[in-house]
mmCIF file of the C-alpha atoms, coordinates in Angstrom:
data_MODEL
# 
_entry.id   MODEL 
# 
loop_
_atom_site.group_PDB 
_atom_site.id 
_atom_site.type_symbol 
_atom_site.label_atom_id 
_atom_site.label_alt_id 
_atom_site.label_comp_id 
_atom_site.label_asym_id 
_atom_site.label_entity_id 
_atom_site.label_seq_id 
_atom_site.pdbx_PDB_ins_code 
_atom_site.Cartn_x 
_atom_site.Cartn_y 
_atom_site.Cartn_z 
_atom_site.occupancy 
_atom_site.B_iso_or_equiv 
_atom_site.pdbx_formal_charge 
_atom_site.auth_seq_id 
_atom_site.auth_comp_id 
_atom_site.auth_asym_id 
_atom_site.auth_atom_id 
_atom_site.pdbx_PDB_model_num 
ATOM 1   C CA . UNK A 1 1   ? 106.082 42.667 4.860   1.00 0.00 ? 1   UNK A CA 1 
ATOM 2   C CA . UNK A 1 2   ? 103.769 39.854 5.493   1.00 0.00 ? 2   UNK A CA 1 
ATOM 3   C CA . UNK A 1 3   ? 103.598 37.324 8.960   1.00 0.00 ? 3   UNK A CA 1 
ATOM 4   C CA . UNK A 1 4   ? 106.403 35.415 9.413   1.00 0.00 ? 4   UNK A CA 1 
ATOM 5   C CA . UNK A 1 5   ? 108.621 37.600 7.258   1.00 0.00 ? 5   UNK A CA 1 
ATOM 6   C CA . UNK A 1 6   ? 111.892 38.731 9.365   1.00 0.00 ? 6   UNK A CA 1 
ATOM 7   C CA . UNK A 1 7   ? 111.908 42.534 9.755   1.00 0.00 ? 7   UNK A CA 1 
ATOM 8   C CA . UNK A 1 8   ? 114.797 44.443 8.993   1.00 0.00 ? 8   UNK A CA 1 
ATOM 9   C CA . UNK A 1 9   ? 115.523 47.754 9.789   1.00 0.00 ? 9   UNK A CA 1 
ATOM 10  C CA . UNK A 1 10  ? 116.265 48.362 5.710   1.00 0.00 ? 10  UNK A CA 1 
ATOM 11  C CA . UNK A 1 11  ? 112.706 47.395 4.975   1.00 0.00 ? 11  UNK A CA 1 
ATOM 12  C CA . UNK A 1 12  ? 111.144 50.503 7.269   1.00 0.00 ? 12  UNK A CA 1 
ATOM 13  C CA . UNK A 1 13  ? 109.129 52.814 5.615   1.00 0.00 ? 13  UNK A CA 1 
ATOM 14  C CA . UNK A 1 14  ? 107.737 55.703 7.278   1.00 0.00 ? 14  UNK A CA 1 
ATOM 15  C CA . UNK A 1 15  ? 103.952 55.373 7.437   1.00 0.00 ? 15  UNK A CA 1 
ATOM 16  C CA . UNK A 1 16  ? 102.115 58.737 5.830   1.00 0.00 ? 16  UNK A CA 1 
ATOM 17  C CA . UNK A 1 17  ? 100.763 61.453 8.177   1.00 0.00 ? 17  UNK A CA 1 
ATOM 18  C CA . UNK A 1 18  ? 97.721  62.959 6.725   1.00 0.00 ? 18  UNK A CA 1 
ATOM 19  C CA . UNK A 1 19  ? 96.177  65.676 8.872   1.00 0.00 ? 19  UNK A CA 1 
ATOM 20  C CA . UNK A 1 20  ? 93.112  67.716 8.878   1.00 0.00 ? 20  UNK A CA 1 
ATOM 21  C CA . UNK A 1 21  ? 93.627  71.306 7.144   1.00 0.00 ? 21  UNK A CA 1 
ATOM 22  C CA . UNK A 1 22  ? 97.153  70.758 6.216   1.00 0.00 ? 22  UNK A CA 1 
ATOM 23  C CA . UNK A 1 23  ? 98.439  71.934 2.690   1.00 0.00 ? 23  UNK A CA 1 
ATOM 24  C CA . UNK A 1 24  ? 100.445 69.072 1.665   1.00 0.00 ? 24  UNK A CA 1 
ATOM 25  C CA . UNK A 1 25  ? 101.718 67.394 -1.701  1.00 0.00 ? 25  UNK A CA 1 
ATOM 26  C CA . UNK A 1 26  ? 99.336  64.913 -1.489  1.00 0.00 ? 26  UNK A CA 1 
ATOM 27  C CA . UNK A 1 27  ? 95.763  64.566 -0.480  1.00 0.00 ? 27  UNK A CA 1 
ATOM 28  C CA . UNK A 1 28  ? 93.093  62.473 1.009   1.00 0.00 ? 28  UNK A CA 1 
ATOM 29  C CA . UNK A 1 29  ? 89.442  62.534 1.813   1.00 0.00 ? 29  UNK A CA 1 
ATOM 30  C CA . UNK A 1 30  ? 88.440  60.098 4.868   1.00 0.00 ? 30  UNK A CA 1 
ATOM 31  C CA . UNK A 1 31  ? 84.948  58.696 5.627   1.00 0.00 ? 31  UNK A CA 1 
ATOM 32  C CA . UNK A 1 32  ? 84.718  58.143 9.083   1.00 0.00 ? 32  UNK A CA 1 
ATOM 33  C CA . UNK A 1 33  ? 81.389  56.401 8.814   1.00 0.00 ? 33  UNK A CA 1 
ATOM 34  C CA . UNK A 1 34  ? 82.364  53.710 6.366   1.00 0.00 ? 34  UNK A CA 1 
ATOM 35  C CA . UNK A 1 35  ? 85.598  53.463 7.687   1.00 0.00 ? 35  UNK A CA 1 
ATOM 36  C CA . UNK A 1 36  ? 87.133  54.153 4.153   1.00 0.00 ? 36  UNK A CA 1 
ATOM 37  C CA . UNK A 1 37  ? 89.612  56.704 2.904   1.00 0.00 ? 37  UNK A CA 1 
ATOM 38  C CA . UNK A 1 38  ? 90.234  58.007 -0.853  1.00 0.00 ? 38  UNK A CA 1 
ATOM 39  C CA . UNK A 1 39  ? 93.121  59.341 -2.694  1.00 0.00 ? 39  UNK A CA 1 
ATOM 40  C CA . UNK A 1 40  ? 90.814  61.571 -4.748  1.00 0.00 ? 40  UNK A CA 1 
ATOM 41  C CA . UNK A 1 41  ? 88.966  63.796 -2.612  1.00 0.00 ? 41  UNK A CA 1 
ATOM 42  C CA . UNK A 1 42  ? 85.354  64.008 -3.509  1.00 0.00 ? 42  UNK A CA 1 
ATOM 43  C CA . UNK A 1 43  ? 84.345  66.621 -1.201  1.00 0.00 ? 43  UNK A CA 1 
ATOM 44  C CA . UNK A 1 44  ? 81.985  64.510 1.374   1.00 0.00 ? 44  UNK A CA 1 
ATOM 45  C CA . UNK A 1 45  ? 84.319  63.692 3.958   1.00 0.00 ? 45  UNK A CA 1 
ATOM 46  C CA . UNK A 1 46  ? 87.203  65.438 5.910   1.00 0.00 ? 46  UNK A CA 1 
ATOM 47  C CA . UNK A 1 47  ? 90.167  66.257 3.810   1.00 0.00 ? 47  UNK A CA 1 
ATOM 48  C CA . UNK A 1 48  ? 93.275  66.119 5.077   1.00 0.00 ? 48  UNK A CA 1 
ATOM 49  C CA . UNK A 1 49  ? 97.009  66.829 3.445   1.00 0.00 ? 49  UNK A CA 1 
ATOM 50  C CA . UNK A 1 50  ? 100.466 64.667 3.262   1.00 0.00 ? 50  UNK A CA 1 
ATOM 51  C CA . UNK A 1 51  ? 102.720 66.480 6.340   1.00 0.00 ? 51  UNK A CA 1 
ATOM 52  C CA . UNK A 1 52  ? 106.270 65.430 7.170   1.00 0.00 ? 52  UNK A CA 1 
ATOM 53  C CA . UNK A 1 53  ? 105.877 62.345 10.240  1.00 0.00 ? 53  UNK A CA 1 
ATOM 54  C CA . UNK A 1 54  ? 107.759 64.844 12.355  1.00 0.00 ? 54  UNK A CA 1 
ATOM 55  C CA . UNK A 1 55  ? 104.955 67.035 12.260  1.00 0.00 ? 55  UNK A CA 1 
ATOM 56  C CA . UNK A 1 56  ? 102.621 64.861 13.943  1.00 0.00 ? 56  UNK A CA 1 
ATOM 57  C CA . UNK A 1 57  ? 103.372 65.891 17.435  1.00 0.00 ? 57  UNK A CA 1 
ATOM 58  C CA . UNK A 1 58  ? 103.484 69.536 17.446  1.00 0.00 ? 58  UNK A CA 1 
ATOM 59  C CA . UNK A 1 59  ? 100.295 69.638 14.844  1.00 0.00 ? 59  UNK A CA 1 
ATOM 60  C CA . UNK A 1 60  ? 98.578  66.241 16.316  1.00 0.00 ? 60  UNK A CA 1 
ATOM 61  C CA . UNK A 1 61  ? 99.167  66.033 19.908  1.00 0.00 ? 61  UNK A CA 1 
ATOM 62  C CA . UNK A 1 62  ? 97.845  67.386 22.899  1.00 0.00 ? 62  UNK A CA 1 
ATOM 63  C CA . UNK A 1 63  ? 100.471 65.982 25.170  1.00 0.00 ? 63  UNK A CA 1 
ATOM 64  C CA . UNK A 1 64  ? 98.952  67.332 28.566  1.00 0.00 ? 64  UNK A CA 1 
ATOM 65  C CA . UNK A 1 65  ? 94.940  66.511 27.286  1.00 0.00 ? 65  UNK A CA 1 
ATOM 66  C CA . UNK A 1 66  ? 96.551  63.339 26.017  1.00 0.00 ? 66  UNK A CA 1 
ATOM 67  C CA . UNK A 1 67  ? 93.921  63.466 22.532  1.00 0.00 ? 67  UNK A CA 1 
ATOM 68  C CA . UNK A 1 68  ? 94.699  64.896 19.319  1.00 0.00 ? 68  UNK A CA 1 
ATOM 69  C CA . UNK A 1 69  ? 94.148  68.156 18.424  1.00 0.00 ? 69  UNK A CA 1 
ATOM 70  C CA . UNK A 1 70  ? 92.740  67.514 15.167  1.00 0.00 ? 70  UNK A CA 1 
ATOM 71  C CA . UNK A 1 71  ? 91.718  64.176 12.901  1.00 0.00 ? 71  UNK A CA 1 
ATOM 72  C CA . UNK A 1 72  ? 94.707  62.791 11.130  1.00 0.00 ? 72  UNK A CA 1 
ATOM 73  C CA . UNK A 1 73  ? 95.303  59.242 9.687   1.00 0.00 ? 73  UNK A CA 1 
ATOM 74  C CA . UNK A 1 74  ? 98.496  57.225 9.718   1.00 0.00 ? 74  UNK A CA 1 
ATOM 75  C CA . UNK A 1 75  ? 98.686  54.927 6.541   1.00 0.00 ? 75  UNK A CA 1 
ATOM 76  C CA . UNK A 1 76  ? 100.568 52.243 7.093   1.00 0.00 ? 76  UNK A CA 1 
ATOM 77  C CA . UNK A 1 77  ? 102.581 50.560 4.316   1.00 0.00 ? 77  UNK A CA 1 
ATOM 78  C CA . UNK A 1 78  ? 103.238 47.319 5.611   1.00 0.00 ? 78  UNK A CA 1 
ATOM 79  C CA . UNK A 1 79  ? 98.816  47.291 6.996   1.00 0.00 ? 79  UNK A CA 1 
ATOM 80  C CA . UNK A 1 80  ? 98.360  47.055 3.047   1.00 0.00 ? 80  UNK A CA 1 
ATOM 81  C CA . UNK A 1 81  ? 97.239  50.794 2.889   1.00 0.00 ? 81  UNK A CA 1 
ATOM 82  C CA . UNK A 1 82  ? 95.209  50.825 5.773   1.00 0.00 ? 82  UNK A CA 1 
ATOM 83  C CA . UNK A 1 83  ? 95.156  53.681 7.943   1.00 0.00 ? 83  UNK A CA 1 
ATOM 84  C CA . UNK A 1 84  ? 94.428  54.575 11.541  1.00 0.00 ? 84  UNK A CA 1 
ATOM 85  C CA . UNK A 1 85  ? 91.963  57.421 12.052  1.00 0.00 ? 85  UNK A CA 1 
ATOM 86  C CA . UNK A 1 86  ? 92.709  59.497 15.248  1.00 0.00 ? 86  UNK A CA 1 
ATOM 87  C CA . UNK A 1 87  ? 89.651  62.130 16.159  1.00 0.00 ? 87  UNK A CA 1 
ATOM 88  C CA . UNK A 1 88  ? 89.702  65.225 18.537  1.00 0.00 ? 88  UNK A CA 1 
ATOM 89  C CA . UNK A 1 89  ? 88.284  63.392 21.827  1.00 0.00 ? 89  UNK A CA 1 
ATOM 90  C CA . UNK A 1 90  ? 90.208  60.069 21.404  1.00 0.00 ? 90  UNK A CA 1 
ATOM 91  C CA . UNK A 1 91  ? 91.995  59.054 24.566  1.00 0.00 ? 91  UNK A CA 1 
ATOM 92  C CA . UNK A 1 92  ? 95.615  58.413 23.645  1.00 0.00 ? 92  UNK A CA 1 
ATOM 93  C CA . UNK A 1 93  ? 98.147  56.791 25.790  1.00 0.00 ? 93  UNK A CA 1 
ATOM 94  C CA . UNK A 1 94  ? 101.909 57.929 25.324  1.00 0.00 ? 94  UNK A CA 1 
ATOM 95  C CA . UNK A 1 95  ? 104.830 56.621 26.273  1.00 0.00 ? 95  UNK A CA 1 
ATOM 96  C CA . UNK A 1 96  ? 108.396 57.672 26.366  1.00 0.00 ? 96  UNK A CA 1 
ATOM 97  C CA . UNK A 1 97  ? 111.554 55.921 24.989  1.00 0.00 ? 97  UNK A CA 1 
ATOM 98  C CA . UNK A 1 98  ? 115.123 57.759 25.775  1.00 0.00 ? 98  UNK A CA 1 
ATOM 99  C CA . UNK A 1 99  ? 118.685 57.085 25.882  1.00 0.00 ? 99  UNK A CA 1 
ATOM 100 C CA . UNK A 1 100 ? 121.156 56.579 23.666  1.00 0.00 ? 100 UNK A CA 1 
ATOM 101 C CA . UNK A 1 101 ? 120.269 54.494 20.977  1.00 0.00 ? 101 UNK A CA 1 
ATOM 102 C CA . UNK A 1 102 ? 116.581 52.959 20.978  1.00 0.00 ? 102 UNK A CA 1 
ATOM 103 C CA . UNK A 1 103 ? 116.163 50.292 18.911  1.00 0.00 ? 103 UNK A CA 1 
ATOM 104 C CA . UNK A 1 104 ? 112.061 49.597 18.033  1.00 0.00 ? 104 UNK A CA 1 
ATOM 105 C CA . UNK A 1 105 ? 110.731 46.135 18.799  1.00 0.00 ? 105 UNK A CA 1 
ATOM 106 C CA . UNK A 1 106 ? 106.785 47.367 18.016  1.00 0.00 ? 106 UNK A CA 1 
ATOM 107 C CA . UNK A 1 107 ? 106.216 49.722 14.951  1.00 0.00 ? 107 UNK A CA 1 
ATOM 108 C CA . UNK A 1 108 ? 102.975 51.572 13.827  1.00 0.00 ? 108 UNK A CA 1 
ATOM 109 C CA . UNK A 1 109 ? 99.770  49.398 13.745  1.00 0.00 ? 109 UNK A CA 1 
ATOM 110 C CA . UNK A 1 110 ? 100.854 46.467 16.494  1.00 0.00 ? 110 UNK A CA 1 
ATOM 111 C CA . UNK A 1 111 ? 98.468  45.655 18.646  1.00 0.00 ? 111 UNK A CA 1 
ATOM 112 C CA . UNK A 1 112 ? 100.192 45.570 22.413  1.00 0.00 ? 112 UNK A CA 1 
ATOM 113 C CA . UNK A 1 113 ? 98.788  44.003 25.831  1.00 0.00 ? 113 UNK A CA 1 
ATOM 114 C CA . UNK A 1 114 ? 100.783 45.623 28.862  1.00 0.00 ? 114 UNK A CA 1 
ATOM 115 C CA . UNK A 1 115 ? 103.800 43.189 29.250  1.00 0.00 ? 115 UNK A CA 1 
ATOM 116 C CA . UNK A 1 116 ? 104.252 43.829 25.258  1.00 0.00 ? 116 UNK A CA 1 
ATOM 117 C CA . UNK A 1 117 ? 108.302 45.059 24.533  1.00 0.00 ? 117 UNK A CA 1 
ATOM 118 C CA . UNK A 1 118 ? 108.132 48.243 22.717  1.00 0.00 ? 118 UNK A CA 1 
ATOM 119 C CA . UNK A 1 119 ? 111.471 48.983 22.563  1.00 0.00 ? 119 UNK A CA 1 
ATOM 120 C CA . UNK A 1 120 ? 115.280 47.999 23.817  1.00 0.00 ? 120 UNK A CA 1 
ATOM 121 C CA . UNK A 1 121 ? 116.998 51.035 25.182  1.00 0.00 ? 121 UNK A CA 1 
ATOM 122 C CA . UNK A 1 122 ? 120.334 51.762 25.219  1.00 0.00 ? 122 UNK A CA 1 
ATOM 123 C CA . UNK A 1 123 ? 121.543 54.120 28.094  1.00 0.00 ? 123 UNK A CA 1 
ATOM 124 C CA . UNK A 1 124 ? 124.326 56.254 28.387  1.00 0.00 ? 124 UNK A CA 1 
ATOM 125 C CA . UNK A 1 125 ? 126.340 54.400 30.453  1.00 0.00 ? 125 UNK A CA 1 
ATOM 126 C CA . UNK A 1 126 ? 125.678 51.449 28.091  1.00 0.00 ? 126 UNK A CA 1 
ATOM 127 C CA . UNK A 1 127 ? 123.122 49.407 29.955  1.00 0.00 ? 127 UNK A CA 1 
ATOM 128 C CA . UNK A 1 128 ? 119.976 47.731 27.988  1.00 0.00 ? 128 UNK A CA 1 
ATOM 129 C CA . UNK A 1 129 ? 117.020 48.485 29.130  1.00 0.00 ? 129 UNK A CA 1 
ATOM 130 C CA . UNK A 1 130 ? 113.293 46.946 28.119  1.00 0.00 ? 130 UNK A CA 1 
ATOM 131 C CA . UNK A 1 131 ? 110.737 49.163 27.269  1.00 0.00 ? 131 UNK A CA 1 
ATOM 132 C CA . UNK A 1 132 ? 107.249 47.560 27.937  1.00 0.00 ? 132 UNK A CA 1 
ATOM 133 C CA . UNK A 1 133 ? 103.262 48.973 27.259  1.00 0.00 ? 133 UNK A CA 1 
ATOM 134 C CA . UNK A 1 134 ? 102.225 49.231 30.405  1.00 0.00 ? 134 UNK A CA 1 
ATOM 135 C CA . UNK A 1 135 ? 98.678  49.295 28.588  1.00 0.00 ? 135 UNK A CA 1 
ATOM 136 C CA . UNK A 1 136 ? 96.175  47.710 26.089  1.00 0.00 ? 136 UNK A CA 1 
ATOM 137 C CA . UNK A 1 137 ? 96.284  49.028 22.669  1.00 0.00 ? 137 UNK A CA 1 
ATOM 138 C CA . UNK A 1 138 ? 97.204  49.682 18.765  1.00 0.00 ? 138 UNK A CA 1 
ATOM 139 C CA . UNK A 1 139 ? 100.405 51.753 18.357  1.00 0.00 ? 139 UNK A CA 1 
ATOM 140 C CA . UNK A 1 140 ? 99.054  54.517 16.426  1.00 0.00 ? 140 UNK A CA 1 
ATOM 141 C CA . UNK A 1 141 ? 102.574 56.515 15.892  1.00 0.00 ? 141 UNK A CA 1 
ATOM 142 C CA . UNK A 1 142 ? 106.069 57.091 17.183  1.00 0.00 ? 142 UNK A CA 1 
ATOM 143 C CA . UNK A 1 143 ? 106.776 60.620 17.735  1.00 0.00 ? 143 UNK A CA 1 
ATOM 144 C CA . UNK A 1 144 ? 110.433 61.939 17.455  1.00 0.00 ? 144 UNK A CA 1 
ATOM 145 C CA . UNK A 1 145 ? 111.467 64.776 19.744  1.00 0.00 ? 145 UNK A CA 1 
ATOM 146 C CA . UNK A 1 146 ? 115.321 65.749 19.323  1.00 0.00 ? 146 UNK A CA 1 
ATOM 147 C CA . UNK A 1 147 ? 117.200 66.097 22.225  1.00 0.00 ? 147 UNK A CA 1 
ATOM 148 C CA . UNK A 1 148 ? 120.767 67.759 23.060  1.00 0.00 ? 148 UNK A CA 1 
ATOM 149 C CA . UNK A 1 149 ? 121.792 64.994 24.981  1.00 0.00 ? 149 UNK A CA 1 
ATOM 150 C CA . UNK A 1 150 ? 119.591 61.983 23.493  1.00 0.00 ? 150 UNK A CA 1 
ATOM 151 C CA . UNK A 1 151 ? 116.975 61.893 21.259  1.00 0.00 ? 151 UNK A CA 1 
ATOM 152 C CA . UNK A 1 152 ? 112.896 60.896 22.908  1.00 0.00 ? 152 UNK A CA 1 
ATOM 153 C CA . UNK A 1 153 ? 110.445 59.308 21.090  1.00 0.00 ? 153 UNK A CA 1 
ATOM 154 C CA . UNK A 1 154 ? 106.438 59.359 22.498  1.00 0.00 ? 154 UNK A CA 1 
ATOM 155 C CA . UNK A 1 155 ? 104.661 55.961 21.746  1.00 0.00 ? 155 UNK A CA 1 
ATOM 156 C CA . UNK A 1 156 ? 101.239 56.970 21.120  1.00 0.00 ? 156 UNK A CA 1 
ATOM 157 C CA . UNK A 1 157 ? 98.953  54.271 21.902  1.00 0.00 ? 157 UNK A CA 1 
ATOM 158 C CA . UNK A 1 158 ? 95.095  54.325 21.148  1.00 0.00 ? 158 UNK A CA 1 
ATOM 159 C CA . UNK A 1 159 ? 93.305  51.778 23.232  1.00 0.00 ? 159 UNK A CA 1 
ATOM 160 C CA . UNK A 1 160 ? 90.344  51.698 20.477  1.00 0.00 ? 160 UNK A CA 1 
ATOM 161 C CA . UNK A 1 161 ? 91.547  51.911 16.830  1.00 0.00 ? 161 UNK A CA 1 
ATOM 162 C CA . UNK A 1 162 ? 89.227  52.961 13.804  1.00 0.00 ? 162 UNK A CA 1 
ATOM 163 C CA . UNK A 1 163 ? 91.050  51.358 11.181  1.00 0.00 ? 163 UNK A CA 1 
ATOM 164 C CA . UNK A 1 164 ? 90.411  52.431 7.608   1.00 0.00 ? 164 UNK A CA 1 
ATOM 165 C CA . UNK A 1 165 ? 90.426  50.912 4.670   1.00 0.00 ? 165 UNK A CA 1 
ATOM 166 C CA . UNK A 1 166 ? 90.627  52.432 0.647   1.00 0.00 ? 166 UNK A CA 1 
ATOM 167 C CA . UNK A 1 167 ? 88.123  53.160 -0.688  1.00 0.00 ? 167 UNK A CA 1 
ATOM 168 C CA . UNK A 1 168 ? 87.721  49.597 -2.987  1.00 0.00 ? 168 UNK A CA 1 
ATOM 169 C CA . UNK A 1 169 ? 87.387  51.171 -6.674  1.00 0.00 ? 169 UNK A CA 1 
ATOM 170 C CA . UNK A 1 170 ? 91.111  53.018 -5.748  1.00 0.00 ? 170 UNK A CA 1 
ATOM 171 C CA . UNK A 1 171 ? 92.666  49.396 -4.904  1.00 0.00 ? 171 UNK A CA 1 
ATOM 172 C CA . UNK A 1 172 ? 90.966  47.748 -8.605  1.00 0.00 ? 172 UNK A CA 1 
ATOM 173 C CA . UNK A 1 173 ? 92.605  51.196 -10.734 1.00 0.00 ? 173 UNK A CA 1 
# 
């Protein structure tokens, strides 16, 4: 999806959760120094494996330290393969959208100032309400947390992204 183009909800694609010491399907090697990840590890960076998106709060998060608990990168398919690298350390920012339907205004990888809309909530007695930042930031993920009554979902914002790029000779193959 490039600027200008109308999203859709159709056109979402989960992003890829990579995280540090998981055995996944796939893998990749990240260089936090050049800013670069590679689809085929070479051994000289931090490897991390392919885990379902739903993993990336109970694996990721640290939801009363607010940092993660260990590196992972988000690749982001409509960022043109670039990733977001979160470290142990990084201060995160979460926020919560609940009720009973939320519809997502900003997805993975948008930047948002405080007054940004994040999401339109629906509530249970069917009133709309507007979800807003409340801070300065890149939305790194959305994490899902099933509910009995309604479904949450934890905006993790990191006010200083390290954006990564592949690794150039993987985009020419």
């Amino acid at each position: 999806m490039s600027i200008g183009e109308e999203y859709r909800p159709e056109d979402y694609r989960f992003p890829e959760l990579y995280i540090e010491g998981w055995s996944g399907p796939k893998e990749i090697e990240v260089d936090p120094e050049h800013r670069v990840y590679r689809r085929r590890p070479k051994g000289s960076g931090i490897r991390m494996g392919l885990a379902p998106y739903e993993q990336a709060l109970p694996q990721v998060l640290d939801l009363v330290e607010a940092t993660p608990k260990r590196a992972a990168a988000i690749i982001i398919p409509w960022e043109k393969g670039r990733a977001l690298l979160l470290l142990p350390g990084d201060r995160l920012e979460f926020i919560e959208a609940r009720g009973s339907q939320v519809n997502f205004v900003s997805l993975e990888g948008r930047r948002v100032r405080e007054r940004s809309v994040l999401a339109y909530i629906l509530t249970g007695k069917g009133e709309t309400r507007t979800l807003r930042a409340g801070t300065e930031g890149t939305v790194a993920l959305i994490a899902w947390m099933p509910g009995e009554d309604a479904d949450r979902y934890i905006y993790v914002i990191v006010r200083e992204p390290r954006w990564l790029k592949p690794e150039e000779r993987e985009t020419q193959e």
